[in-house]
C-alpha positions as CSV (number, residue, x, y, z in Angstrom):
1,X,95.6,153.5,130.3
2,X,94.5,156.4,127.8
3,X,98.4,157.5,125.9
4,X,98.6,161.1,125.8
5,X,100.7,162.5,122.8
6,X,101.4,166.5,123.0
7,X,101.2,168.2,119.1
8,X,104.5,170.2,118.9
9,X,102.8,171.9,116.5
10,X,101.3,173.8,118.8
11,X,105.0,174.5,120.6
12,X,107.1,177.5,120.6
13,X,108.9,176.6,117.3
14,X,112.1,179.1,118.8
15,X,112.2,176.4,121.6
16,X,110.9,173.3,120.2
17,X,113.6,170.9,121.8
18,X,113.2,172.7,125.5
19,X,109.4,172.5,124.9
20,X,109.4,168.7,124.0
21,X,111.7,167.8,126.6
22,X,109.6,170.0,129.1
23,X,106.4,167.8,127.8
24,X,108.1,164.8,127.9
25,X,108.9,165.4,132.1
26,X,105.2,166.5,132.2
27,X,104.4,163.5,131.5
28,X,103.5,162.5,127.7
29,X,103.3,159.3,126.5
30,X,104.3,160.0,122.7
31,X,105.6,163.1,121.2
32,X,103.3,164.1,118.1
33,X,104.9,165.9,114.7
34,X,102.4,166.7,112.4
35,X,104.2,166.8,109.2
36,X,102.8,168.8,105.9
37,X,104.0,169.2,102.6
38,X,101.5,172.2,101.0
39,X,100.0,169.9,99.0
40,X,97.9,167.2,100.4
41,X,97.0,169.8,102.7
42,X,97.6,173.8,102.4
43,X,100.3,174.4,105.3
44,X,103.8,173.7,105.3
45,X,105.3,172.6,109.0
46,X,109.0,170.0,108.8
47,X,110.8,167.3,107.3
48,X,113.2,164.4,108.2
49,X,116.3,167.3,109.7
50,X,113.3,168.5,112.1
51,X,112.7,165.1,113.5
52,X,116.6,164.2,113.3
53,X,116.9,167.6,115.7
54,X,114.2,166.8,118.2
55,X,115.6,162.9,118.6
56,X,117.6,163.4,121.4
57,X,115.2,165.8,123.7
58,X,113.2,162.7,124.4
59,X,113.3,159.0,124.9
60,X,109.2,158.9,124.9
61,X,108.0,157.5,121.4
62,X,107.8,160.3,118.6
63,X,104.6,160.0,116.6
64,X,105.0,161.1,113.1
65,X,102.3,161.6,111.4
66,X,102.5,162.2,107.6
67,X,99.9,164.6,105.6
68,X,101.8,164.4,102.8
69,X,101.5,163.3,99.2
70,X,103.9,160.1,98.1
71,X,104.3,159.1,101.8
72,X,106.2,156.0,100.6
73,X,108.6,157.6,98.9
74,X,109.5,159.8,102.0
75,X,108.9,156.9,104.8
76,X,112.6,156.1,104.9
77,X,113.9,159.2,105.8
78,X,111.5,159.8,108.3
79,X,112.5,156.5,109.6
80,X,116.0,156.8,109.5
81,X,115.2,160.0,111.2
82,X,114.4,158.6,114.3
83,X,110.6,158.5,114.3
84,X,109.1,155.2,116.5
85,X,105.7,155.5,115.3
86,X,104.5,157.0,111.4
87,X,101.4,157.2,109.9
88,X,100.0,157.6,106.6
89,X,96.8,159.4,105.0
90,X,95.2,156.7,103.1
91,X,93.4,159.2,101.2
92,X,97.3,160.4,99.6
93,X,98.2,159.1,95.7
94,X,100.3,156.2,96.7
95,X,98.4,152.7,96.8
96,X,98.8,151.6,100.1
97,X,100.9,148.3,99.1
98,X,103.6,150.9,98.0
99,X,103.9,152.3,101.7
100,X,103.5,148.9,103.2
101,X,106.3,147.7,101.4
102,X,108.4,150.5,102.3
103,X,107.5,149.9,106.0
104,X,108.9,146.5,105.8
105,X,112.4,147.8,105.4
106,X,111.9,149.3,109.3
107,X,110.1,146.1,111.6
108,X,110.3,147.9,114.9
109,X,108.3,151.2,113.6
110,X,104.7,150.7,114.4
111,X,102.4,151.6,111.1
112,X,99.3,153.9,111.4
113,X,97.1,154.7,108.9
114,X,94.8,158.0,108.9
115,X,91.7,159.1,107.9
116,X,90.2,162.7,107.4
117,X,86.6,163.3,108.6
118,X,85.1,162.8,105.5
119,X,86.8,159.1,104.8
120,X,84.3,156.0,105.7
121,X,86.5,152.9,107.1
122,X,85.8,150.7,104.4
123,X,88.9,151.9,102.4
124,X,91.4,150.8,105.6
125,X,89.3,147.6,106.8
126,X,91.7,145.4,104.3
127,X,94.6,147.2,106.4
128,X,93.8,146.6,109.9
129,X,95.3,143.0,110.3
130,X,98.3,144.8,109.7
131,X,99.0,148.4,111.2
132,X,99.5,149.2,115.1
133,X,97.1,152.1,115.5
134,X,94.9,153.8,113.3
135,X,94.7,157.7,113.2
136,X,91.1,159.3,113.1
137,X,90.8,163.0,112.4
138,X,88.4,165.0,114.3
139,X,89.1,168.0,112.6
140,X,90.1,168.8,108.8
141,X,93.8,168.3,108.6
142,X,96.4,171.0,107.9
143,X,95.9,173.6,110.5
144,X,95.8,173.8,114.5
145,X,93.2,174.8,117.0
146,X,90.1,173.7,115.2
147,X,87.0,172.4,116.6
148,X,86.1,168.8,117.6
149,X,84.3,167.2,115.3
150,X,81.6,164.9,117.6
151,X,80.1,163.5,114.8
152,X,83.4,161.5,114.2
153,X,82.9,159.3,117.4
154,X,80.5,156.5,115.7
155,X,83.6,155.8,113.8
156,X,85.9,155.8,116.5
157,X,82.9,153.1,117.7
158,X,83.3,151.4,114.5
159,X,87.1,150.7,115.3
160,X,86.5,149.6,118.4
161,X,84.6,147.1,117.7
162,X,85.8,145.8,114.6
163,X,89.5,145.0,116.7
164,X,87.5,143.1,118.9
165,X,85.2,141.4,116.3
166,X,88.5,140.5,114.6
167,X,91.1,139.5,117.7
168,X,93.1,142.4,116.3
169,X,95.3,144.8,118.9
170,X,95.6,148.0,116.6
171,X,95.4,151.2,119.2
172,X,92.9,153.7,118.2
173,X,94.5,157.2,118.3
174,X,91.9,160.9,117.5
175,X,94.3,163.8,116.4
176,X,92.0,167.8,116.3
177,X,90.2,169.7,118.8
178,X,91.1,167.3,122.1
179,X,90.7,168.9,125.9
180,X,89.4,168.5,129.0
181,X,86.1,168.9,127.7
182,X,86.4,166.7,124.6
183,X,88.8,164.2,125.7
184,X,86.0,162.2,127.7
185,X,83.5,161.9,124.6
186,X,86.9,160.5,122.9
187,X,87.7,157.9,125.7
188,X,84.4,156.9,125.9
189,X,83.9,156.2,122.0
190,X,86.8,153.6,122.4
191,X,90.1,156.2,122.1
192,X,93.1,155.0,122.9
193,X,95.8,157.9,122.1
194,X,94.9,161.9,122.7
195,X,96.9,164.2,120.6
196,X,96.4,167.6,121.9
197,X,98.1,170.3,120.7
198,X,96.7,174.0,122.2
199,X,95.4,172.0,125.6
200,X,98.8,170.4,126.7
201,X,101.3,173.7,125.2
202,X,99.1,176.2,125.6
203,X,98.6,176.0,128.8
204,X,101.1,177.4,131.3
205,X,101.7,174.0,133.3
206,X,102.3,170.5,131.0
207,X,101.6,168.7,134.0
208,X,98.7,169.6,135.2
209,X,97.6,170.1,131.3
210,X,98.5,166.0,131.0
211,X,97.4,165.0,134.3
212,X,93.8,166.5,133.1
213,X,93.7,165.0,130.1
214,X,94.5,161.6,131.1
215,X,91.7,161.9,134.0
216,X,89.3,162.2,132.0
């Protein structure tokens, strides 16, 4: 079944806990917290205390996903935090044995690994063997409410066959520009987790936002 994961980044930031636990009743699978630092990308959003806050609205997984610079320097905290599921840009500074290693320290958080649109796979195929799901951006990463980037599903395609070519289990997860309309080209690509942001909290009811989604 197609995982849907609500952006809170696109929640009422005066109500974040009411609006997650809302989402999570709706429905969702995971919780998604998009988490920049203004430098690997040019927007600012939360840290560790954020995700400490949100812990207790929810029992559903929360997916943090890290657009940061030195992601394995910060891992633990987020960790520690409470977050079940963290991923990494492999385009950030650290060499990706650093942020392994730190994962280590934490066995039961499942590792992602991200790619912006412009990334080819080859940089992450020496990764796969080892990380839960990998995290492809459809849209630039850093800000909200952008358009779907089509042109990313032959990569999407690529992944997809590669965890079958290679007995792997890693869940294939799109983050940027997902809703009713997009969501099928995603699931049909091989898409495994829909991170929507504007199309599950901007929209009046979470359920019937969800329910949509997942339909298609």
């Amino acid at each position: 079944m197609t995982l849907v994961a609500p952006s809170i980044l696109s929640a009422d930031f005066a109500a974040m806990g009411a609006a997650v636990k809302a989402a999570d009743e709706a429905g969702a699978d995971w919780m998604h917290l998009d988490v920049m630092d203004g430098h690997f990308v040019p927007n600012l959003t939360f840290g560790p205390m954020f995700v400490k806050a949100l812990r207790p609205t929810t029992a559903k997984p929360l997916d943090v996903h890290l657009m940061i610079t030195e992601p394995a320097r910060y891992l633990a905290r987020f960790a520690e935090a409470g977050a079940d599921c963290i991923s990494w840009h492999i385009e950030a500074q650290d060499r990706p044995a650093d942020v392994l290693k730190a994962f280590s320290a934490f066995p039961k958080i499942k590792k992602g690994v991200a790619i912006k649109p412009a990334t080819p796979l080859a940089p992450i195929k020496g990764l796969l063997a080892v990380l839960d799901f990998v995290v492809v951006m459809s849209v630039e990463p850093g800000f909200g409410g952008q358009k779907f980037m089509a042109d990313m599903m032959p990569k999407v395609a690529e992944l997809k066959k590669l965890r079958s070519d290679l007995g792997l289990d890693y869940l294939i997860e799109i983050d940027g520009g997902i809703d009713e309309q997009t969501a099928p080209v995603a699931i049909a690509a091989g898409v495994d987790v829909l991170v929507a942001g504007t199309a599950v909290f901007g929209r009046p009811n979470y359920k019937a936002a969800i329910a949509a989604l997942r339909a298609a």
